[in-house]
C-alpha positions as CSV (number, residue, x, y, z in Angstrom):
1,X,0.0,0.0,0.0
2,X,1.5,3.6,-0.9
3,X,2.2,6.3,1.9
4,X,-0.9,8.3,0.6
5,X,-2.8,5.1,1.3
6,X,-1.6,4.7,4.6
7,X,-2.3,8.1,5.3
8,X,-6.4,7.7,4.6
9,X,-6.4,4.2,6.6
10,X,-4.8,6.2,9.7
11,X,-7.3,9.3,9.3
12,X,-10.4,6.7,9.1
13,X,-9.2,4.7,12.4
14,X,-8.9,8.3,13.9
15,X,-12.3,9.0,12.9
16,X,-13.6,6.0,14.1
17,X,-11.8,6.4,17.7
18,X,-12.3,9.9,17.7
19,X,-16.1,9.3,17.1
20,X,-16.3,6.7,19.5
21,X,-14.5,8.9,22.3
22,X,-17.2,11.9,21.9
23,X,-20.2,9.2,22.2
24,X,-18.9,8.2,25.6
25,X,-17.8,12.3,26.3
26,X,-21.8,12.9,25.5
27,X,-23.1,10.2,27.7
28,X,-20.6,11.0,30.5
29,X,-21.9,15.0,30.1
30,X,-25.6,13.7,30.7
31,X,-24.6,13.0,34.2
32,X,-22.1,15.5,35.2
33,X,-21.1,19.0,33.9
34,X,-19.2,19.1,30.1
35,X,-16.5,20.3,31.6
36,X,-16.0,17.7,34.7
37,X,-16.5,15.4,31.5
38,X,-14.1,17.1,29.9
39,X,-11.3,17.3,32.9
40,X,-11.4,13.5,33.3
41,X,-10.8,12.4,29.9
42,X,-8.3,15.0,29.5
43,X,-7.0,13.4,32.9
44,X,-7.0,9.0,31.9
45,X,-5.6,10.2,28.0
46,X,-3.1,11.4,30.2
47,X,-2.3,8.5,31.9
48,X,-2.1,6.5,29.1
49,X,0.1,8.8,26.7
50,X,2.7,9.1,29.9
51,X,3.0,5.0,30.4
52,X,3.4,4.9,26.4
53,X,6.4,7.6,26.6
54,X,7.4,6.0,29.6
55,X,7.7,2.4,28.2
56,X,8.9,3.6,24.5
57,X,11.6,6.2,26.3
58,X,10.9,9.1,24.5
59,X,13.3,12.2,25.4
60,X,11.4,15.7,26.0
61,X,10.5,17.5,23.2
62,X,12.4,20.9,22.4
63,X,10.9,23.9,23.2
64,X,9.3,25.2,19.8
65,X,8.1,21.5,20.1
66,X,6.5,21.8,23.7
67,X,4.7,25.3,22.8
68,X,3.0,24.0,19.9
69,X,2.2,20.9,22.2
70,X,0.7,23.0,24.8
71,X,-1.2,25.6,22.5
72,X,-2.7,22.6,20.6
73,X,-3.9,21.1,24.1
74,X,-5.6,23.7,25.4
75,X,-7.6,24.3,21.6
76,X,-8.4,20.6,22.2
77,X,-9.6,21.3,25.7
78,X,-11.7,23.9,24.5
79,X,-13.1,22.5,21.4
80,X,-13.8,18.7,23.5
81,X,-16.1,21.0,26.2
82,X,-17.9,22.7,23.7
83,X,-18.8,19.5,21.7
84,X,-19.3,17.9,25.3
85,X,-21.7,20.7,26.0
86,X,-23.8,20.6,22.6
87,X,-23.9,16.7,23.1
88,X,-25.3,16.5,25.9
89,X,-28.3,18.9,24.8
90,X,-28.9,15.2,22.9
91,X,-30.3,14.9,18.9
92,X,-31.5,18.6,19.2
93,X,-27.7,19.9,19.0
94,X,-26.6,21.3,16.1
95,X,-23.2,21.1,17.4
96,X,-21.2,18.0,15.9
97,X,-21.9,19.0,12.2
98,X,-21.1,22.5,12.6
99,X,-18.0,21.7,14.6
100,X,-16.8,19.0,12.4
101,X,-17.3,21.0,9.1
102,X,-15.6,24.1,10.6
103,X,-12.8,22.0,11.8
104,X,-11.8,20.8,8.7
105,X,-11.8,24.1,7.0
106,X,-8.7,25.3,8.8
107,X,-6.3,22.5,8.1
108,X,-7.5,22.2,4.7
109,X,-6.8,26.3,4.2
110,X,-3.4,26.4,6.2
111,X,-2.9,23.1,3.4
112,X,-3.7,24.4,0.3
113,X,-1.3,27.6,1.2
114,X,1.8,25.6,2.3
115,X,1.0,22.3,0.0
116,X,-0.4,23.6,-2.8
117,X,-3.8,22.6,-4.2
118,X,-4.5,18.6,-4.7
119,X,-5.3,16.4,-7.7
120,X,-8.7,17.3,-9.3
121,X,-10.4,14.0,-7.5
122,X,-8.9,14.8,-4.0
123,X,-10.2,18.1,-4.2
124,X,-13.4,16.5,-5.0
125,X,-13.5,14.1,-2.0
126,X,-12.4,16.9,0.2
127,X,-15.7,18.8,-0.9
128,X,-17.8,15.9,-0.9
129,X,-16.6,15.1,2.5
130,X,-17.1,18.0,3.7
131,X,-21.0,17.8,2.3
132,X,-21.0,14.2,4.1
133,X,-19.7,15.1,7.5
134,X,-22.3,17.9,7.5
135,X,-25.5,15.7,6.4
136,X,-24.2,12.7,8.4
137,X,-24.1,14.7,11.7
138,X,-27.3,16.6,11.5
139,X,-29.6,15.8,14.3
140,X,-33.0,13.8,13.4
141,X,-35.4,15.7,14.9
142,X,-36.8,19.4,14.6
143,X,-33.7,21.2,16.4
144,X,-36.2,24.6,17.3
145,X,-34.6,26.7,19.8
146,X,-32.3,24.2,21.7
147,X,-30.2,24.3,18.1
148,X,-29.8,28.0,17.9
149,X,-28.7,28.2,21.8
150,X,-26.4,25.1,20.7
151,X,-24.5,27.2,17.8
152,X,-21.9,29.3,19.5
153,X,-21.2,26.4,21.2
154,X,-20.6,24.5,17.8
155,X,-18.8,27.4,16.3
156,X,-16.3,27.7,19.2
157,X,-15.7,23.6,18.8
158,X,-15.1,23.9,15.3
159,X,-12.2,26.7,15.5
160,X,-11.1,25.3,18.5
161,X,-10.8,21.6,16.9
162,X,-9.4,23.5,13.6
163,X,-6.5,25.0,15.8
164,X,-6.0,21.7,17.2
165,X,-5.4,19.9,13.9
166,X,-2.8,22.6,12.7
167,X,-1.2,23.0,15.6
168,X,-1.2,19.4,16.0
169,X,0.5,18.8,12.9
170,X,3.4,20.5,14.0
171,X,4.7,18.7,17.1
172,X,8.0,16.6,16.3
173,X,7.5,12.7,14.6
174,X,10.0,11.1,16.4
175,X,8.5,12.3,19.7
176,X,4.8,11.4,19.4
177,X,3.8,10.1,23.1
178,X,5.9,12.7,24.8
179,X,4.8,15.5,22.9
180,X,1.3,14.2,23.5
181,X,1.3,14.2,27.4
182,X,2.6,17.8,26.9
183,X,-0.3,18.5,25.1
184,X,-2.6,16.4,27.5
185,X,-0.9,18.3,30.9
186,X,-2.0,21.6,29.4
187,X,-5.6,20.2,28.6
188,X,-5.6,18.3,32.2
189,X,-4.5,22.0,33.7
190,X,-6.6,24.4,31.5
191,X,-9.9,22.6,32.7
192,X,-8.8,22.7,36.2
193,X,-8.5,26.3,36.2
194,X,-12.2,26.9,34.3
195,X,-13.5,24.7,36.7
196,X,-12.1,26.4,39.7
197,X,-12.6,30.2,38.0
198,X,-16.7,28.5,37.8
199,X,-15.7,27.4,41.4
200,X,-17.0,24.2,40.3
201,X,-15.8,20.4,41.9
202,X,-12.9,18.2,40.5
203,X,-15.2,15.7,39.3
204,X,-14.8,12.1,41.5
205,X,-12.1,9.8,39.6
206,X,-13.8,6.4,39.7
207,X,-17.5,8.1,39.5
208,X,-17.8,8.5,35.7
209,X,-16.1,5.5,33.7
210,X,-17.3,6.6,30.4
211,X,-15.7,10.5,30.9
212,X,-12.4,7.6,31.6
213,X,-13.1,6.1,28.5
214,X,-13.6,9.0,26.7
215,X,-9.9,10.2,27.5
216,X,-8.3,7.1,26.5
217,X,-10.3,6.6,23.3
218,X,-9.0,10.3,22.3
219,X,-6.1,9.7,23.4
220,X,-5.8,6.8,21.1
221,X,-7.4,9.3,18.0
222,X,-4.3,11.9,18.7
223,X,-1.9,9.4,18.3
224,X,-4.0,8.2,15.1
225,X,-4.4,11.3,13.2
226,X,-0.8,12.1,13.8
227,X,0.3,8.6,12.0
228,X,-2.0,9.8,9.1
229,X,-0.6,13.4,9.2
230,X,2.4,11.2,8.7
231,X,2.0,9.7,5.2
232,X,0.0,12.1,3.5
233,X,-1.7,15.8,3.2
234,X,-2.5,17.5,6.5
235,X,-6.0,18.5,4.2
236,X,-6.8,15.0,3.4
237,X,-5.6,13.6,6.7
238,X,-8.0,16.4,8.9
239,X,-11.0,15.8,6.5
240,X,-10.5,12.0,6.9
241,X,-10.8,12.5,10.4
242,X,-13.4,15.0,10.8
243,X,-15.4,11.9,9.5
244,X,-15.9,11.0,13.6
245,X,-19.6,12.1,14.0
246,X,-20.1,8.9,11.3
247,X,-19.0,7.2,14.4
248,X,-20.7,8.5,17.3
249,X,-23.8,8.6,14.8
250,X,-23.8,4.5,14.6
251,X,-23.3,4.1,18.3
252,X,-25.6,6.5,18.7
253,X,-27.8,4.7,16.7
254,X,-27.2,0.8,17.8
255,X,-26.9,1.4,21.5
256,X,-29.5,4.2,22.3
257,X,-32.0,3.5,19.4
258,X,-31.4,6.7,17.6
259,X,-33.1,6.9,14.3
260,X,-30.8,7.9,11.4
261,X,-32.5,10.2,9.0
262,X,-32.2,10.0,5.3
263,X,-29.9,12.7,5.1
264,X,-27.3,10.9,8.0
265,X,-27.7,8.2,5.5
266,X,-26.8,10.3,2.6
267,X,-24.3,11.9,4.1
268,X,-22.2,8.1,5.1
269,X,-22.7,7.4,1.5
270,X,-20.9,10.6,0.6
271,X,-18.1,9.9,2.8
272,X,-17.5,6.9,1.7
273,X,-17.8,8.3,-2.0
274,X,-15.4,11.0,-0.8
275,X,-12.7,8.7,1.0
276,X,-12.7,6.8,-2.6
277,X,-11.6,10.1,-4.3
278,X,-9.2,10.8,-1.7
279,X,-7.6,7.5,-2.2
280,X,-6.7,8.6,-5.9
């Protein structure tokens, strides 16, 4: 399989992690605030980014390498609580398509600038996924007024999550883990301090196993969408991964009986139509 190829299989596992860590960050914000939600799964991806630097014996990153670590966490942070927030509204939201679609635009600008533009049939896929992640992440029902309270929220998590991708993208290859728990430290720290300036509780550590979950799942999407970053455009490689809410959609779907509208169904079809062109 070519590098390109590679690069797609990494961004769709990412996706697919990704997705299934905000399903468990929505559930886990139904019973404690988005931001307790947030704090723990910042806290357990922690964890298990430091034993994977610990056992691999990664050095510390340089400096230009820890500050775009640490600015990309806190994005991350704030763009997780956002979408945590939105989810937890339930199918009403209108923030996962409007975060995921914003999200992608940044990488695929700061790409087309630095990279250049694509083949014609990438830049095709990129569109059409773009068209897919917005249809396949649109609630079910009516969203009324819950969905225009829900939209700053879904703009914020969009930039946020755009930031994170670039910034992301940045961090040193040879120093993946370490750079991550960088990263994840900031998060952990940044949502300490919101939830003390909201004089708000640490949330309990064994009280919420899904917000647990949730860390280690995106945890496991970071280290993911950095592989793909890896072998091919950081464009194609943040679309690819923007895909998640396909994810959380199914679970969404096959654990908690959601119904998936036409357009959810037209919109997988158009991802998978898109990840074809990408693969071109």
């Amino acid at each position: 399989m070519s590098s390109h190829g590679l690069g797609i299989l990494f961004g769709l596992a990412s996706a697919l992690v990704w997705g299934s860590g905000d399903y468990c960050g929505g559930r886990a914000a139904f019973h404690i605030k988005p931001l307790q939600a947030t704090f723990l799964a910042a806290l357990s991806g922690l964890v298990m980014l430091s034993l994977a630097a610990i056992a691999r014996g990664e050095a510390l990153p340089s400096l230009m390498g820890a500050v775009w670590a640490i600015a990309a966490g806190v994005a991350g942070m704030i763009g997780i609580a956002a979408l945590y927030g939105g989810l937890a509204v339930g199918n009403a939201s209108l923030v996962a398509p409007t975060a995921a679609v914003v999200g992608a635009i940044a990488p695929l600008g700061v790409s087309l600038f630095f990279e250049g533009w694509p083949s014609f049939a990438q830049l095709g896929g990129l569109m059409l996924g773009l068209v897919g992640i917005w249809l396949v992440s649109r609630p079910t029902e009516n969203t009324g007024g819950v969905g225009h309270r829900g939209f700053g929220l879904a703009i914020l998590a969009g930039i946020s999550f755009g930031g994170f991708f670039v910034l992301l993208a940045q961090i040193e290859r040879e120093q993946i883990f370490i750079t991550l728990v960088v990263a994840k430290t900031a998060a952990v720290v940044a949502a300490a301090l919101l939830l003390w300036m909201q004089r708000s509780q640490l949330p309990p550590l064994t009280g919420n196993p899904l917000g647990l979950l949730a860390g280690v799942l995106d945890a496991g999407g970071n280290i993911l969408y950095l592989l793909a970053v890896n072998f091919t455009r950081l464009d194609i490689a943040a679309v690819t991964a923007s895909m998640y809410p396909g994810t959380t959609v199914l679970l969404s779907a096959l654990l908690l009986r959601q119904k998936i509208s036409r357009a959810q169904l037209l919109g997988l079809f158009f991802c998978l139509c898109a990840l074809a062109l990408l693969a071109i």
